[in-house]
C-alpha positions as CSV (number, residue, x, y, z in Angstrom):
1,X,0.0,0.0,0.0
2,X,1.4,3.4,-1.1
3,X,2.1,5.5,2.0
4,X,-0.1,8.1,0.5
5,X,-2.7,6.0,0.7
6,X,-1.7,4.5,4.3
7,X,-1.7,8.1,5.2
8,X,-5.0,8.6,4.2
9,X,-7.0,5.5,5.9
10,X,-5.0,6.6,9.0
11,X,-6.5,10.1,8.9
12,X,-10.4,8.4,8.1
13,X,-9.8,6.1,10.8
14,X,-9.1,9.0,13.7
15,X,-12.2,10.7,12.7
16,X,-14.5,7.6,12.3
17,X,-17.8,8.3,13.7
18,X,-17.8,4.8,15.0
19,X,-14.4,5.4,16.7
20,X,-15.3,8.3,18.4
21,X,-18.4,6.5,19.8
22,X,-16.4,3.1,20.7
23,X,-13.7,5.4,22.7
24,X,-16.4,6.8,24.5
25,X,-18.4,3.6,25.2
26,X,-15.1,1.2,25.8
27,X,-14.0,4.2,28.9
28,X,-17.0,3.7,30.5
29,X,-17.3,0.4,30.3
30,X,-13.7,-0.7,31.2
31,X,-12.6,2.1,33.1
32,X,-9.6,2.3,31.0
33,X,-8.4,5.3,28.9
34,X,-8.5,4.4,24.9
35,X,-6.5,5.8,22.0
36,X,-5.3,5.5,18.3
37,X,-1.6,4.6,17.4
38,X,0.4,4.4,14.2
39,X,3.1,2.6,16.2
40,X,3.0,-0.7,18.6
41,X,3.5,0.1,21.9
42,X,6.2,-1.1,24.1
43,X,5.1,-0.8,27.4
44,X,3.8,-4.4,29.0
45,X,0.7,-2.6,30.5
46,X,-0.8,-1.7,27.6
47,X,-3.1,-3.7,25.8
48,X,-3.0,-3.3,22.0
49,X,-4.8,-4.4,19.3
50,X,-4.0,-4.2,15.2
51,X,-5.9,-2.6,12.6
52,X,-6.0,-3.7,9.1
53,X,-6.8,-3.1,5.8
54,X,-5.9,-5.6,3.3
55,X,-3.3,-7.0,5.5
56,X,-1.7,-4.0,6.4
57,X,-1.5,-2.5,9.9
58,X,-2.9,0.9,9.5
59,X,-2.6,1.6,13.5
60,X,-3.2,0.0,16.6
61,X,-6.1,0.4,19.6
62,X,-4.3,0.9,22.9
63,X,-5.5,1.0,26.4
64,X,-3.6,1.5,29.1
65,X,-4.3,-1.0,32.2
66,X,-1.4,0.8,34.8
67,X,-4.4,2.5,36.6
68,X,-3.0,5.5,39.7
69,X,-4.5,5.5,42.6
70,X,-7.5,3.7,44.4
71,X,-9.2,1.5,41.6
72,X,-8.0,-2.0,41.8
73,X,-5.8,-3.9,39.1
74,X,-7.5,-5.0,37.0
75,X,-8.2,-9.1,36.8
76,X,-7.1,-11.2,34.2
77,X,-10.4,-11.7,32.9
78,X,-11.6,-8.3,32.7
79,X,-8.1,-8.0,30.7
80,X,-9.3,-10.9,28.1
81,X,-12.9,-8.6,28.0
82,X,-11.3,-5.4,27.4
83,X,-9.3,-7.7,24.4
84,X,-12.0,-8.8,23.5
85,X,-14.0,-5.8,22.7
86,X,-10.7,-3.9,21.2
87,X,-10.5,-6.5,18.7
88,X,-14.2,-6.6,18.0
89,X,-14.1,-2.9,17.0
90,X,-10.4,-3.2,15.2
91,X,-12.7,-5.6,12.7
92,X,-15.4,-3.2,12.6
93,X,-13.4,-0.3,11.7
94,X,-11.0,-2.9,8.9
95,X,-14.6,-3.3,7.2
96,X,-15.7,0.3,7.0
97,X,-12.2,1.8,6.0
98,X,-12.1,-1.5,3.6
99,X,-15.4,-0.6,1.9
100,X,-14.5,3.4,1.8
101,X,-11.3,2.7,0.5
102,X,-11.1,2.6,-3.5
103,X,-8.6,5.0,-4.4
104,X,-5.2,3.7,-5.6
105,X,-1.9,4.7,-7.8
106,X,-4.7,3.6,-10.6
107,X,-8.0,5.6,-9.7
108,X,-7.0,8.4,-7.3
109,X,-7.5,11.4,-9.2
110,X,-3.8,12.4,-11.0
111,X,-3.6,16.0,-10.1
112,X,-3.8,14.7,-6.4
113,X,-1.0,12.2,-6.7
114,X,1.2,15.4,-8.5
115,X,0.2,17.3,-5.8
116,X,1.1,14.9,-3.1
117,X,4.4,14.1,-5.1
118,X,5.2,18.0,-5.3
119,X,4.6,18.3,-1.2
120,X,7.1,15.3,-0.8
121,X,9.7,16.7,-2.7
122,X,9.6,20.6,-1.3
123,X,8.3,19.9,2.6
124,X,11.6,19.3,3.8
125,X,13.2,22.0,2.7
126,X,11.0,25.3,3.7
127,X,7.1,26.5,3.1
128,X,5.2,25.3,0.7
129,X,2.0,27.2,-0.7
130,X,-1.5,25.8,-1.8
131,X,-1.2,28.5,-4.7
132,X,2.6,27.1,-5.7
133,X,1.3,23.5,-5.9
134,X,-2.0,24.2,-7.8
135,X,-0.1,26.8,-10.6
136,X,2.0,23.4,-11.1
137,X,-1.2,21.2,-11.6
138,X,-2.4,24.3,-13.6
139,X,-5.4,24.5,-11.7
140,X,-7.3,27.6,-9.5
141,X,-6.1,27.0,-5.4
142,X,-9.7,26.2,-5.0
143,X,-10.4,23.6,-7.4
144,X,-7.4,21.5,-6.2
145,X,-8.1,22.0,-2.8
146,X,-11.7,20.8,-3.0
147,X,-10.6,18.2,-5.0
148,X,-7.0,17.2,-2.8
149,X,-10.1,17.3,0.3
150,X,-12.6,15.0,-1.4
151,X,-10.1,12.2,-2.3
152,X,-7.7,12.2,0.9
153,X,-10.0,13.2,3.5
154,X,-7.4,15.8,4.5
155,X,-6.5,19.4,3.5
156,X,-3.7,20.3,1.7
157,X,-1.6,22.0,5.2
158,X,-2.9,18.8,7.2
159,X,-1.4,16.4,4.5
160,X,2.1,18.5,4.8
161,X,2.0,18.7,8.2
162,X,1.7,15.2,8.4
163,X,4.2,14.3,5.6
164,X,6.7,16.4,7.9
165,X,5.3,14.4,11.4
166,X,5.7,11.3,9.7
167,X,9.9,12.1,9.0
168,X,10.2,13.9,12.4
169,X,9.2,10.8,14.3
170,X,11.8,8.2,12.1
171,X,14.4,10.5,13.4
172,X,13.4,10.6,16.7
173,X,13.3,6.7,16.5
174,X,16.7,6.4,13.7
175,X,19.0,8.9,14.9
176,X,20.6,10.9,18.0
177,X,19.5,14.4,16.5
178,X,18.7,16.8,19.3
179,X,14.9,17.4,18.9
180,X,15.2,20.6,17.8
181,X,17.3,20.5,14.6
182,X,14.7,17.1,13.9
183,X,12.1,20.0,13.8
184,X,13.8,22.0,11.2
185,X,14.9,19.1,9.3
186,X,11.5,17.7,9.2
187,X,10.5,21.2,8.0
188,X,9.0,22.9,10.5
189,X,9.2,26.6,10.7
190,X,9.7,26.7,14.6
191,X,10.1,24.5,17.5
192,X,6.4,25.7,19.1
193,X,4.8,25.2,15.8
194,X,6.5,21.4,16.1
195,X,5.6,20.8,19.4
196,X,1.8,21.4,18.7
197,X,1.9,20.0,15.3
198,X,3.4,16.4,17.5
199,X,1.3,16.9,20.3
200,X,-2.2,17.0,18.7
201,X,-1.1,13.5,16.6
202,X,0.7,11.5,19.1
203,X,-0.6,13.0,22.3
204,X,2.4,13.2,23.7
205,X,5.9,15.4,23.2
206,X,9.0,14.2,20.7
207,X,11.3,13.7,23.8
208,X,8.5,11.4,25.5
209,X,7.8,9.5,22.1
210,X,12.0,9.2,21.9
211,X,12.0,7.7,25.1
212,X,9.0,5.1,25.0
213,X,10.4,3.5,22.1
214,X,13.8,3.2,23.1
């Protein structure tokens, strides 16, 4: 699967109506704080779940079972229930991303695949405009950014923002790079404007991220 396309099923997946309602449901029922993650979690106390389209791992469902303070650990069988219902969902959301997902290298629309090309080849290096990328497709700034929305499911700043998340956080797993030139090298503009951008995707800072997979 083209990591254009990965990208994109990741992106429907966070803002599945069905998610949003399973997150809600599975914390009151369990107790347990639920969340979205493109990356398998290390830690032992964290239950996690794949999701899959066509046999690729799009993400995984996490929930965290170290509880603070007075609740009780949980029991082995509530574990297996909690599972149980993460996997449940993980297949509900693999059929509805599954029977959403027909765009390919063959069907998504070209100017969108030039335009995603265009972002990958200029992100790294500095700004890059809406107006820049649709004079190169030779369309109007609105056209292609109706028509970049309506077959990503993203806007053309969220798809470079993620493009340039998705590079920071291989360096912050790859290399020893302070997290600071990572921002800049990833293309960020300033380390505040990195910090949100990681914050609001992960839920968590760059340093912690570093140091949970290490």
């Amino acid at each position: 699967m083209p990591k254009i396309i990965h990208t994109v099923l990741y992106e429907k997946l966070r803002i599945l109506p069905e998610w949003l309602s399973f997150r809600e449901d599975f914390e009151l029922l369990c107790g347990l704080p639920v969340e979205l993650r493109e990356e398998q979690a290390a830690e032992e106390s964290i239950l996690q779940v794949e999701v899959e389209v066509r046999g690729i791992t799009l993400g995984f469902i996490t929930a965290d079972t170290a509880q603070h303070g007075d609740p009780p650990p949980l029991s082995r069988r509530k574990k297996e229930a909690c599972r149980h219902l993460m996997t449940l969902a993980a297949e509900r959301f693999s059929t509805l991303l599954a029977s959403s997902h027909t765009h390919d290298h063959g069907k998504m629309p070209g100017p969108v695949l030039k335009t995603c090309r265009w972002i990958q080849q200029r992100a790294l290096q500095g700004e890059v405009r809406l107006t820049e990328a649709a004079a190169f497709c030779g369309f109007s700034a609105s056209h292609l950014s109706r028509l970049f929305h309506g077959s990503t499911g993203m806007t053309f700043q969220e798809y470079v923002t993620r493009f340039r998340l998705q590079k920071a956080s291989s360096l912050l797993l790859t290399t020893e790079s302070p997290v600071t030139r990572i921002a800049f090298d990833s293309g960020f503009q300033s380390i505040s404007q990195f910090h949100r951008a990681f914050r609001r995707v992960y839920a968590t800072t760059p340093r912690d991220y570093r140091n949970s997979h290490s």
